[in-house]
Each structure stands twice: as structure tokens, then as C-alpha cells.
C-alpha positions as CSV (number, residue, x, y, z in Angstrom):
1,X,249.1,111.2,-5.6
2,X,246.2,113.5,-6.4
3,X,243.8,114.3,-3.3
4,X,241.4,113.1,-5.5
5,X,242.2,109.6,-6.3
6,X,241.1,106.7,-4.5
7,X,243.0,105.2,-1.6
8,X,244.1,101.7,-2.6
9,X,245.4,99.6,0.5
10,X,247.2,97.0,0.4
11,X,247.0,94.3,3.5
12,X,250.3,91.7,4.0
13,X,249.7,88.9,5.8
14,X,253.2,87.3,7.0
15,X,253.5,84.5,9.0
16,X,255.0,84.9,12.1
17,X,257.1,81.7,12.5
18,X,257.7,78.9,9.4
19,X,255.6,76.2,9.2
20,X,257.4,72.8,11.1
21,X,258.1,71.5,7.5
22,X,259.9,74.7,7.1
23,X,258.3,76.6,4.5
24,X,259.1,80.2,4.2
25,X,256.7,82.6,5.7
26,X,253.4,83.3,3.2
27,X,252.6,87.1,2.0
28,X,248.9,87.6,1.0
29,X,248.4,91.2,-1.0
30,X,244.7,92.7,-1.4
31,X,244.5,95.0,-3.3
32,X,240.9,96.8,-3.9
33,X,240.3,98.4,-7.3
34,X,237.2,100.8,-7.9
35,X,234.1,100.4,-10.1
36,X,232.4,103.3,-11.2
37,X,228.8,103.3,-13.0
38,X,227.8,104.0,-15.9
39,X,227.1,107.3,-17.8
40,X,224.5,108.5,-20.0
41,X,223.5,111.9,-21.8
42,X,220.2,112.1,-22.6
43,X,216.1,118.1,-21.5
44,X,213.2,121.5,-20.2
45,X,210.4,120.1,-17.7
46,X,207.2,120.0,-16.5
47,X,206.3,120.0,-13.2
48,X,203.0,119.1,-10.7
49,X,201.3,121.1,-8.5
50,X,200.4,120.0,-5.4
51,X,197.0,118.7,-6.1
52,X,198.6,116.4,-8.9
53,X,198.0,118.9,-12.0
54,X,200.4,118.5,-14.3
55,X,201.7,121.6,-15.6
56,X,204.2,122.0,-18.7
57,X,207.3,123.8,-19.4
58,X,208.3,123.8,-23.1
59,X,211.1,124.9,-25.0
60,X,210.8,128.7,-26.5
61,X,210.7,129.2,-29.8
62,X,214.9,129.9,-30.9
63,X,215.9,127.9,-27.8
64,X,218.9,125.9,-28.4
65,X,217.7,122.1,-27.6
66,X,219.2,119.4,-25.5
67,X,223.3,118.9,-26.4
68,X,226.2,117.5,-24.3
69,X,228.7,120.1,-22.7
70,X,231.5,120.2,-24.6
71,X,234.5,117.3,-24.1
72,X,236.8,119.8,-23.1
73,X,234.8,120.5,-19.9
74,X,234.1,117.0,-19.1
75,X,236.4,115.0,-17.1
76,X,237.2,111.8,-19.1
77,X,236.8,108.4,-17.5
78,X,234.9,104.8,-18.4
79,X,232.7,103.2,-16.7
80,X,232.2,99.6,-16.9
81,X,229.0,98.0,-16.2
82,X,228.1,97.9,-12.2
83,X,227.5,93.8,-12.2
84,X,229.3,93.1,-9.2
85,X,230.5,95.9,-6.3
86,X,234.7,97.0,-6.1
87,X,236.7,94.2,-5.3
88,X,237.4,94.2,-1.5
89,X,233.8,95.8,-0.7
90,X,231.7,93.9,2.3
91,X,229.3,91.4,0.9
92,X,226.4,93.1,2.6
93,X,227.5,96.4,0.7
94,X,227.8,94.8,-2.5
95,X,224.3,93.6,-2.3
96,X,223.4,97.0,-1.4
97,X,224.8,98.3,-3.9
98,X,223.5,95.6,-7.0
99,X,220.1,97.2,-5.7
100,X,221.1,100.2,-6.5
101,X,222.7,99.1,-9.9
102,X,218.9,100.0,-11.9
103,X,218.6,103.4,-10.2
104,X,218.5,105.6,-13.3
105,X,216.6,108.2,-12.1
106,X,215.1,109.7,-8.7
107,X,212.2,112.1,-7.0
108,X,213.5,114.6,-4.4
109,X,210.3,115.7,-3.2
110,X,210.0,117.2,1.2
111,X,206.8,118.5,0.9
112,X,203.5,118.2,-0.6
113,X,203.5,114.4,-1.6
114,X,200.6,112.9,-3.5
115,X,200.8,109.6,-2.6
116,X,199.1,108.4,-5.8
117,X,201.4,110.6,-7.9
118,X,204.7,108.7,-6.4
119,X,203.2,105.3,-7.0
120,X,201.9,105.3,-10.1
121,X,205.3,107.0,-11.2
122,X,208.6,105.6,-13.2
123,X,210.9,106.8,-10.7
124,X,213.3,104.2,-9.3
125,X,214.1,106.5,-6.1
126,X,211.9,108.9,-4.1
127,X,213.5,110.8,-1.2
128,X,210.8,112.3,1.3
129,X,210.0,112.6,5.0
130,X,208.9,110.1,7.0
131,X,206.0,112.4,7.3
132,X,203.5,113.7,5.2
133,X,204.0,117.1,6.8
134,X,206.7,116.9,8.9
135,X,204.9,115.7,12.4
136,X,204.4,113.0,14.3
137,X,200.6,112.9,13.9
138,X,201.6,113.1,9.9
139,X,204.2,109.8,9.9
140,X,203.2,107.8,6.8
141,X,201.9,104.4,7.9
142,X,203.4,100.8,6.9
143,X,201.0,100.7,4.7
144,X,201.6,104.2,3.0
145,X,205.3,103.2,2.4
146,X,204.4,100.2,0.9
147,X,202.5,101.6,-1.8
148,X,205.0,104.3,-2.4
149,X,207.3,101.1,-3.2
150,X,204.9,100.0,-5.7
151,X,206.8,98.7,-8.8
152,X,209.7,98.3,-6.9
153,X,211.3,101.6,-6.6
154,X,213.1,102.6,-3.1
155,X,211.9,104.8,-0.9
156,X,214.6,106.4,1.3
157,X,213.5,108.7,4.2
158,X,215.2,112.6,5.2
159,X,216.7,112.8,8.4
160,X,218.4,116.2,9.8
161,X,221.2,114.8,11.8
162,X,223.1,118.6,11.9
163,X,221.0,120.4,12.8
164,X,217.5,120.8,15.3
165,X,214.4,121.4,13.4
166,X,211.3,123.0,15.7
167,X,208.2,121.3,14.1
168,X,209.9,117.6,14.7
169,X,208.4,115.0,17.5
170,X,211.8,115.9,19.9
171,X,211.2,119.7,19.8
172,X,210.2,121.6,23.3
173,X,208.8,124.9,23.0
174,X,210.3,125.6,26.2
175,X,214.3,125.4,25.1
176,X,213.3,128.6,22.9
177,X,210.1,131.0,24.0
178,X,212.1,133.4,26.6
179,X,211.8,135.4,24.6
180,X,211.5,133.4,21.2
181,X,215.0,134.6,19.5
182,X,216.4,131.7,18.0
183,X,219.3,132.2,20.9
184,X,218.5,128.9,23.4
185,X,216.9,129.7,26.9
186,X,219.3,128.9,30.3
187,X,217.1,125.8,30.8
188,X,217.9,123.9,27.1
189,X,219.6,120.6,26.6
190,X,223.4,121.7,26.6
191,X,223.3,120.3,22.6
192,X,221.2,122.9,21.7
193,X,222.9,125.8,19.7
194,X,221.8,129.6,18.1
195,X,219.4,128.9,15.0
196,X,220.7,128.8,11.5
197,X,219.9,132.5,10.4
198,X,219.6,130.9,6.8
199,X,216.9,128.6,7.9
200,X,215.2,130.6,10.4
201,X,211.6,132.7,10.2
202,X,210.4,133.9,13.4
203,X,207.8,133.7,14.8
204,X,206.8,130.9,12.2
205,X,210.0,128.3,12.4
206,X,213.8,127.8,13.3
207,X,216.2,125.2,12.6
208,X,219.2,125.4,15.4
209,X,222.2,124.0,14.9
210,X,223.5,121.0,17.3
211,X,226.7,119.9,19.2
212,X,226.3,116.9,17.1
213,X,228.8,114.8,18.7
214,X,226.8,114.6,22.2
215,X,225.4,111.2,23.6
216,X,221.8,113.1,24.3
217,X,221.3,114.8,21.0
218,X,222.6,111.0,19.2
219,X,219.6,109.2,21.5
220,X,217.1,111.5,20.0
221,X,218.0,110.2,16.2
222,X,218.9,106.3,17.3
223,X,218.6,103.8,19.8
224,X,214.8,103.4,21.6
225,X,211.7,102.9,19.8
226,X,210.5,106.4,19.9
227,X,214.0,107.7,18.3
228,X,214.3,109.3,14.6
229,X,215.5,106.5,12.9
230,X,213.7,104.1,14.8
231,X,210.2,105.6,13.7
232,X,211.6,105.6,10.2
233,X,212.7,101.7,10.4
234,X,209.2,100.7,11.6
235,X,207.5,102.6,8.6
236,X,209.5,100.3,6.5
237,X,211.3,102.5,4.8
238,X,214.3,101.4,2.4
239,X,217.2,103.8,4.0
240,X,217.7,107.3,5.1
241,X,219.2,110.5,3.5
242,X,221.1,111.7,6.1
243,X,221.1,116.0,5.9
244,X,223.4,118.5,7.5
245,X,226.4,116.1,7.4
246,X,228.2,119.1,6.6
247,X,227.5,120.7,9.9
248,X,231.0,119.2,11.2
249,X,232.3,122.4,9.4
250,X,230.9,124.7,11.0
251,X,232.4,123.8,14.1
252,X,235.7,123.3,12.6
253,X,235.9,126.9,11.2
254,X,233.4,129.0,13.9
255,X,234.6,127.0,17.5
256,X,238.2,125.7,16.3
257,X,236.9,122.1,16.9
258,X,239.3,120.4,14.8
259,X,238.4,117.0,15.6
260,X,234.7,117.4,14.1
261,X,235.0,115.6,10.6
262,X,236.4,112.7,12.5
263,X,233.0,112.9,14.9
264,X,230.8,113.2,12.4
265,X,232.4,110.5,10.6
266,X,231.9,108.6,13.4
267,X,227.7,109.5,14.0
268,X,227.3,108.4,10.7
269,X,229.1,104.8,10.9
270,X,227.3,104.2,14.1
271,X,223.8,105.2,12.3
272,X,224.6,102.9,10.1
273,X,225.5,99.9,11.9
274,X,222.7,100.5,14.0
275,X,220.3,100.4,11.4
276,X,222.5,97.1,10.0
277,X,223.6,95.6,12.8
278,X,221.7,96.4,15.8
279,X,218.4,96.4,13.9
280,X,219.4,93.4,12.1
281,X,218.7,94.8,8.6
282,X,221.7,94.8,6.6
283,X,220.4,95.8,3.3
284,X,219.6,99.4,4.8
285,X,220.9,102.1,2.8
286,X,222.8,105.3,3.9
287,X,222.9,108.1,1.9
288,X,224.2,111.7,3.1
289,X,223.8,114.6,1.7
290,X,226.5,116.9,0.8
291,X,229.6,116.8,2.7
292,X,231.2,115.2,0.0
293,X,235.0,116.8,1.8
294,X,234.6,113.5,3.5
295,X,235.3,111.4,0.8
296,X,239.3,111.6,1.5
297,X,238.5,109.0,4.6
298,X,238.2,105.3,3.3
299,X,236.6,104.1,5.9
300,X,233.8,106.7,5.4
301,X,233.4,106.1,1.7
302,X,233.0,102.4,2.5
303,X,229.8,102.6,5.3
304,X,227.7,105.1,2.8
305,X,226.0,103.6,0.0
306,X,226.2,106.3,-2.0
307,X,226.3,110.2,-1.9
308,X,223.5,113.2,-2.7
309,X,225.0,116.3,-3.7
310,X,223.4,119.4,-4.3
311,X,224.4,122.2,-6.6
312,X,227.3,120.4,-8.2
313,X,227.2,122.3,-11.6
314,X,224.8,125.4,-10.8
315,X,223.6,127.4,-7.9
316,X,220.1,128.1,-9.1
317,X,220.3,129.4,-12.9
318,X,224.2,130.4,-12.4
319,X,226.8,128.5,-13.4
320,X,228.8,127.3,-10.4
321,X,232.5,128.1,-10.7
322,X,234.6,125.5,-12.1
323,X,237.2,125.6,-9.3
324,X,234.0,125.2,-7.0
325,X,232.9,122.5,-9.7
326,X,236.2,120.7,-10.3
327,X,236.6,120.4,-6.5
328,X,233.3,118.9,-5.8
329,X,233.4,116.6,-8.7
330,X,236.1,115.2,-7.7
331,X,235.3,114.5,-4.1
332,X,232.2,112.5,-5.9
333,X,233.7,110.7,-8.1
334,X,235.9,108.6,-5.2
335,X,231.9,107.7,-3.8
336,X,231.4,106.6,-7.8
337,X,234.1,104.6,-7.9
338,X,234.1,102.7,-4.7
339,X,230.5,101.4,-6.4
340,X,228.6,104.4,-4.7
341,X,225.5,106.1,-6.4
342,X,225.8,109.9,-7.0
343,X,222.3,111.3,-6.7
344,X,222.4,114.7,-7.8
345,X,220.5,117.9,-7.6
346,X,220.4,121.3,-9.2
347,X,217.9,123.6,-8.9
348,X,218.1,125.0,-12.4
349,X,215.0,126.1,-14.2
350,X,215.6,127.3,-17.4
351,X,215.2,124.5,-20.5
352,X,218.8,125.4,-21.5
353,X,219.9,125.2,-18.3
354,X,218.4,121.8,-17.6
355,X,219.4,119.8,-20.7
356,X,222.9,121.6,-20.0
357,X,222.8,119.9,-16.7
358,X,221.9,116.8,-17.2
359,X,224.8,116.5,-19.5
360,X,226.7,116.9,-17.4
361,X,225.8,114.7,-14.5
362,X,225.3,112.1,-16.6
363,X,228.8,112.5,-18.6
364,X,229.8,112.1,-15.0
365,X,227.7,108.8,-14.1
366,X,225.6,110.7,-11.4
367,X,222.4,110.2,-11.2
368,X,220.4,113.9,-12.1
369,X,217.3,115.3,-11.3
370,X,216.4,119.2,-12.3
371,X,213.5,120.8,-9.4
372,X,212.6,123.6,-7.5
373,X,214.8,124.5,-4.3
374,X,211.5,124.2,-1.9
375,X,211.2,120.4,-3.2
376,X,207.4,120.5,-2.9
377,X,206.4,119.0,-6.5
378,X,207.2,116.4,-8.4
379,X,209.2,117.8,-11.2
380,X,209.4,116.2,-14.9
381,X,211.8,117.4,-16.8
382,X,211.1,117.1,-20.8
383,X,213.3,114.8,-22.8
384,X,214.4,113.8,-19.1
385,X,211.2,111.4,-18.3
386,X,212.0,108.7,-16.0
């Protein structure tokens, strides 16, 4: 069986012992069958500053316009209609997931929000902080969220569950300031690991990567009122976009810890039945980010809602290779067709580049959107309006 290809179990129920009249033992087979969405290929943008000014990018003159990649490069598969969830998924998933049936389009947007902008927008989806700026002081209120919702769209806050970040409500200056090196002090929470050189600008701001797996640095992100997801449930926000999923493989490859995919698979189930079960709201959504090797565990598939991926067909304005592509695609398309929603992002600029994309993802029944990597504007993509 290809690595790719769903897992479909198959559950016998025998009786144990005939019934007193005699009849034979009864076998019961479930058998689960996926249900993927549906495509559609609809190209360059236009994107808003900060202060809400729109500002336009066109199509040069000679520029080829908007066409779909060609079939040879496009996996081929059909997508019925999403009306009901997989057979075999939970009911509370399958609800879940009908929500997410109308998502045709979404905002990615960390930084810079104009509240006003996301409201009075067509997108079905917006990603963004819990916070206006990252603080506690800047945590958008009930009341904030709700109007984000306006028209119904779902607003799903970002959570870095991989990694430390030094501007959040947890941080203590004191774990890093002898000197501050991005190496931990003596005195730091045993969780605490070296900064992420890639995400690290001394004196200014680190993010440090984190022993996950530990019971301390899980009680920051869940479990008391003043914890991560807490804060977010309370705003009233519709789920969470869970980041640095990936971080289990780090630790796999750099400390030999070969049981990490299994623990982070593990965080990530008990996030979400804490946010379902615990909190007693079992239409919460879960979406990670990335990480997409953990499709090949069933289980896993089956507690996320859906999957965002970045960089799936180009790493900036390059073309990402098509092993790289293939493999990827692959990995997302198990998420698809367990009823899962793909939201995809590539930060590609150029208008040939963008319609290109699009094609793509959308051959592919993702759901696309085309923006800067600092994900401080709202983008709009020409021919690509929500």
C-alpha cells in the first residue's frame, strides 16, 4: 500500500458465546471510506497597508494571465460534494467539519490587524493572534472577536505550542538576561531550550525552542484560567492554529528522541479534548500548522479538523521541488480526505506566480491564499477576491 493512502480499518465484532437459541456468533465490519472536498481553479493581488490603504498590484503589460498548471503535474482525483463528514468520523467532528464545508477562502494575517478591515471583509476564515500585538495588555476583548465574526466567518486564534516566544504573558526576563545570549541562564524552567537562530534578533527578540513534552511547559498553554488557550477560549474565539507542531523533529533528529512524533501527537489530542471535553465546547476547531509527516497516524488525522501548510508549491518566488512537493501533497491530501480542510499558504509575489499557485491548490482542493511572509496585511490577490 502506498505511504500515502489512507488507513481504512476494519473493526469485527464476534460474539463470544452463541446466543441460547443457538445462533451462530454475529461479525459486524466497519469500514470508513474518505471524503475529500471540492476543487476549484480560479490571479496577481493587491494588498493593504497597515492603516487600511489599499494598494494595487496589476498584471505587466506581456504578462501571461491566470491558467491552470498543466494536467500532467496535477495529481488526478474527484471530489464529491462535502455534505456529510467520512463515514465512521465522530459526530461532533462531522459537525465540525459541515462548518467548515463553506470555507472557500481565508486571511492569514499576525500582525497589524485593522479591526474594521477584517469585518467588513468576504473572508470566511481569519487566522490572527489573540492579541492585537502580541501582549497581554493587547488581547482582543469578547467584544473585539465578535465583530471580527461579523457575517459569520471564523475566527481561529495562533498559538506557538513548539516553541517559547519572549514578548508572550509566560515569558521571564530572568530565564535569559545573564548575559542575554539566547543560551538559558542556570536558574530557567528545565523546558526551556537554546533560541531558534532563525527566529532570533538580539537584543530586540528570541523565540526558544521547548522540551515540549514536559507537564510545566503543557500548564502554561492549558489547564487554569490564566493558561494560553484558556485566555483564547474566553475571548471567544472559534479554534486555534496550533504552530511549531513540527518541532517534534527537531528532537528526533538533534537529541535522538525517537519517541517525539508520538508526544507531540499526544499534546495535540490532549489540547484538543481539553478545549472539547474539559471546556465543554465540542465544536472547537484544531488546526496545526505544518507537520503534515503526521498524517501517517489515524488517530491524529481524526482529532484535527483540518491542516495549514505553508510553502506547499513555492518557497517564496521559487518553485519548490517536486519531490519536496509530491511528498508534501501527499501527506495533505490523507487530512483532505478524512473531511479535513487544507488551508494553504505561499508566499509568492509575482502575478505569474500567484495565479500559477492558486491553480494549483485549488486542483488539489486546498484552500489558497498568496501574502507576504511577515503576514502583517491583508492581502487581495486579483482575479482571487474572496
Amino acid at each position: 500500500m502506498n505511504r500515502y493512502n489512507l488507513l481504512l480499518t476494519c473493526v469485527i465484532l464476534v460474539a463470544c458465546a452463541s446466543s441460547p437459541t443457538g445462533a451462530p456468533p454475529t461479525f459486524v465490519f466497519i469500514i470508513p471510506s474518505p471524503m475529500p472536498l471540492i476543487p476549484e481553479f480560479i490571479a496577481p493581488s493587491a494588498t493593504f497597508d497597515p492603516d487600511g490603504t489599499p494598494t494595487s498590484a496589476q498584471p505587466a503589460a506581456g504578462e501571461p494571465t491566470a491558467s491552470a498548471p498543466p494536467a500532467s503535474e496535477v495529481a488526478a482525483s474527484a471530489f464529491p460534494p462535502p455534505d456529510t463528514a467520512a463515514p465512521g468520523v465522530a459526530p461532533d467532528r462531522a459537525a465540525r467539519l459541515a462548518r467548515l464545508a463553506g470555507v472557500k477562502d481565508w486571511l492569514y494575517q499576525l500582525q497589524e490587524i485593522n479591526l474594521g478591515q477584517v469585518a467588513s471583509s468576504n473572508f470566511d476564515l481569519v487566522v490572527t493572534d489573540y492579541s492585537r500585538d502580541g501582549t497581554p495588555e493587547g488581547q482582543w476583548s469578547a467584544g473585539e472577536v465578535v465583530r471580527m465574526k461579523q457575517g459569520g466567518r471564523l475566527v481561529i486564534a495562533y498559538v506557538s505550542i513548539g516553541e517559547a516566544e519572549d514578548y508572550r504573558f509566560y515569558w521571564n526576563s530572568a530565564w535569559d538576561d545573564q548575559p542575554r545570549d539566547g543560551i538559558p541562564d542556570p536558574d530557567a524552567p528545565l523546558w526551556l531550550e537554546a533560541a531558534n537562530s532563525e527566529w532570533c534578533d538580539l537584543p530586540d527578540s528570541c523565540n526558544y525552542k521547548v522540551r515540549f513534552w514536559d507537564p510545566d511547559w503543557q500548564k502554561i498553554i492549558m489547564g487554569s484560567p490564566t493558561s494560553y488557550i484558556d485566555r483564547i477560549m474566553a475571548a471567544g474565539f472559534d479554534g486555534i492554529y496550533l504552530d511549531i507542531v513540527d518541532a517534534y523533529e527537531y528532537f528526533q533528529e538533534s537529541e535522538g528522541r525517537a519517541q517525539a512524533a508520538q508526544e507531540m501527537i499526544d499534546f495535540v489530542t490532549a489540547i484538543a479534548n481539553y478545549t472539547r471535553v474539559t471546556k465543554g465546547n465540542p465544536g472547537f476547531f484544531v488546526f496545526p500548522q505544518n507537520a503534515e509527516g503526521l498524517a501517517e497516524y489515524p488517530n491524529y488525522v481524526q482529532v484535527i479538523d483540518g491542516i495549514g501548510k505553508e510553502d506547499v508549491f513555492y518557497v517564496l518566488d521559487e518553485r519548490q521541488p517536486p519531490d519536496e512537493a509530491k511528498y508534501s501533497v501527499g501527506l495533505l491530501n490523507v487530512i483532505r480526505d478524512s473531511g479535513g480542510i487544507v488551508l494553504s499558504v505561499d508566499y509568492v509575489s509575482t502575478p505569474q506566480n500567484i495565479a500559477d499557485y492558486y491553480g494549483r491548490a485549488r486542483a488539489e482542493g486546498y484552500v489558497p491564499y498568496a501574502t507576504v511572509l511577515n503576514l502583517d496585511r491583508m492581502t487581495i490577490n486579483a482575479g482571487f477576491e474572496p
